[in-house]
N, C-alpha and C positions, 0 to 999 in steps of 0.2 A: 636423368638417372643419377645417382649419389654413387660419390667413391665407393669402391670396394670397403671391406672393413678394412684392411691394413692400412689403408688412405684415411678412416674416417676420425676425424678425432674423439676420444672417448671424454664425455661431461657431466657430472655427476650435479644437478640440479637436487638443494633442500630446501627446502620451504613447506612450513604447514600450513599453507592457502593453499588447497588443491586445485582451485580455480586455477590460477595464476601457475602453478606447479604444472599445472597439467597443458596451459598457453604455451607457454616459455619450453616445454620439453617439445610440441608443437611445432612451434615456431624454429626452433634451431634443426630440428629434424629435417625441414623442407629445407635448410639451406647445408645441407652436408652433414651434419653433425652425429654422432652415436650418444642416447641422451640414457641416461639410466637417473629414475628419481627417488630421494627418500621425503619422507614427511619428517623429519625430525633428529637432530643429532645422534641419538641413538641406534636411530635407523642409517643413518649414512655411515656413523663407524662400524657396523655389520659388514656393509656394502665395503666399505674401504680394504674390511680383509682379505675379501676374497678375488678382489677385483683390481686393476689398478687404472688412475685416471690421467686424463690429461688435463682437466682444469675441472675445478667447482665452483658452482654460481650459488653462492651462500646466503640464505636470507640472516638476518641478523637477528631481530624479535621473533623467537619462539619459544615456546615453552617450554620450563627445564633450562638443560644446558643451552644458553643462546650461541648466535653466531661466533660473536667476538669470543666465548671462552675453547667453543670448540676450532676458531679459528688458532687460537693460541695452543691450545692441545695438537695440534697437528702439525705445529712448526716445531715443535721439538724430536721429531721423528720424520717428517716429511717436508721436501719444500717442493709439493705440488701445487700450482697457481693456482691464488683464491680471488674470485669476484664476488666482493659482500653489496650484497642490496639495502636497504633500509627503508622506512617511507622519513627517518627523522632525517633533517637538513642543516642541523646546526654542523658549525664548522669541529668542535669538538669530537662529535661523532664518527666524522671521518677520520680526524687526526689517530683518534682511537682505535679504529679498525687499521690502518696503514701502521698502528706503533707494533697491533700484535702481529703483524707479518701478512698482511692482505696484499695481494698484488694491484689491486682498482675496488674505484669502488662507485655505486650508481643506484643515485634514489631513486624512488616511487613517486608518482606514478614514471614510468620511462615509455620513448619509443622502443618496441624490439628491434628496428633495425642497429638502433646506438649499442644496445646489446652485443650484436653479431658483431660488431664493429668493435667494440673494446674488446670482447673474446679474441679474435682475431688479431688484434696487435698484441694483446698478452700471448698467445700462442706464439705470435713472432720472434717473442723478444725472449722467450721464456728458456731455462737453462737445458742445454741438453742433455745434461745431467740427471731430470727431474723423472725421468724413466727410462729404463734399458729399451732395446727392444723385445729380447726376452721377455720382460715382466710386462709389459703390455700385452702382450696378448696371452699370456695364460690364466685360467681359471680353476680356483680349488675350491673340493669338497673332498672331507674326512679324506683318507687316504689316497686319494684320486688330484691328477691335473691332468686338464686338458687344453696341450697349443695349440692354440684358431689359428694359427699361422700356418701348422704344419697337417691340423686338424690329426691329435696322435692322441691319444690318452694312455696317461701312464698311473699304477698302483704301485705307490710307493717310486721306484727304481725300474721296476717292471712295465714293458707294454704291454697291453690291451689290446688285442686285438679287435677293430672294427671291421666293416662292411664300409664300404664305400658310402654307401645311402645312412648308415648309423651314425657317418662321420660326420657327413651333412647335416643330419637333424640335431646331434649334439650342438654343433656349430652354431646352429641359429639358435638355440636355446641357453648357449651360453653366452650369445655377443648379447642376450639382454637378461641374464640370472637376475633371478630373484624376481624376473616379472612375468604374466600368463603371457604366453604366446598362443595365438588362435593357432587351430588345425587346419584353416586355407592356407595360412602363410606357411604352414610345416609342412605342406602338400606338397609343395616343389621338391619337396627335396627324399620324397619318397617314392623313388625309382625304380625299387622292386619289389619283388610279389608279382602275382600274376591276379591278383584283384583290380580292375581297374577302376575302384574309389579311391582317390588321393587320401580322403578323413582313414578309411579301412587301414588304408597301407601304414600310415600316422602312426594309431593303434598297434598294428603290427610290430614295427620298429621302435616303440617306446616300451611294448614290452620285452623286446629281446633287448634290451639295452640296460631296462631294469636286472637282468638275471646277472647282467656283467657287472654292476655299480652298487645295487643294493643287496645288504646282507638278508631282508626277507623281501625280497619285489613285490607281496600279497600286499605291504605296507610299507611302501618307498619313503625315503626319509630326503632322500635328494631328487628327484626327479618325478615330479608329483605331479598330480591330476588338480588343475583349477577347475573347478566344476561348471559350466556353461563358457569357460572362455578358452580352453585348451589343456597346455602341459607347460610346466614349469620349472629350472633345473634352480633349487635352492641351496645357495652355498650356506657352510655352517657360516 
């Protein structure tokens, strides 16, 4: 069984292989990890605003902005640990990544275990400064946060009142924004109604939760329906 999420470290995996994107968010998952992934700089500075991490596993070669520039883009506002990947092996290339502020760095093809292993020392070593614990664990959309810590949503300054079971299904929907989550895994955490479909009670609780979050719930802008894979809380 894996840490709790307050235990589990949060790692934001980019890479436009989705093969390999999809291995690696895998693989670190079975050993503890909380994996959230983007396919592309763009897509990770989305992810970066509304979330906050504990380290990112950076592919370097991607299209557009590559690793190194978005590597450098994120050191002049953050010094969250970066592990850049590359499949190139000249010694330049390294030098390069480590001048624009990379914490490590680990070509292709690699073991995953040397993975968990340099994560793991980077995390050791890494500043405690690099996150509150406050901002670890909150998640915003438009006027809304919600602390997985304390599992509290608040509008604006205001709480929100939840249910118990509303709290729980946010929770899980926010330790992984911006990705579907199936309705077996959101089952557990729908504990009432007197239906006793866990998929029903799902349904239930995501749409009273719509009436608290969204300004029109017929068309949710944050907490949306992935169609054959669940529901999904999308941060702006």
């Amino acid at each position: 069984m894996h840490p709790g999420m307050t235990d589990q470290p949060h790692i934001l995996v980019v890479d436009d292989d989705r093969r390999l994107r999809d291995l690696i968010a895998r693989y670190l998952g079975e050993h503890g990890y909380h994996v959230v992934t983007a396919t592309d700089a763009g897509d990770a500075r989305g992810k970066l605003k509304s979330l906050a991490f504990d380290l990112l596993v950076l592919d370097i070669m991607m299209p557009g902005e590559n690793g190194l520039q978005l590597t450098a883009g994120l050191r002049s506002q953050s010094d969250v640990p970066i592990l850049l990947l590359t499949a190139r092996t000249e010694v330049e290339d390294r030098i390069a990544g480590l001048e624009t502020g990379a914490d490590d760095y680990l070509t292709k093809p690699f073991e995953p275990k040397e993975l968990v292993l340099r994560i793991q020392s980077i995390l050791k070593r890494a500043r405690p400064k690099s996150r509150t614990a406050v901002q670890r664990k909150v998640v915003k959309f438009g006027e809304f946060r919600f602390e997985l810590d304390r599992k509290r949503l608040f509008k604006g300054e205001e709480p929100v009142y939840l249910t118990e079971a509303e709290a729980d299904l946010l929770a899980k929907l926010a330790e992984r924004a911006g990705e579907p989550v199936s309705r077996e895994e959101l089952s557990s955490s729908a504990s009432e109604g007197e239906d006793s479909s866990g998929s029903r009670q799902v349904d239930v609780l995501v749409t009273r939760l719509r009436k608290k979050i969204e300004a029109d719930p017929r068309f949710p802008r944050y907490l949306q329906t992935a169609r054959g894979r669940g529901y999904m809380l999308q941060p702006d």
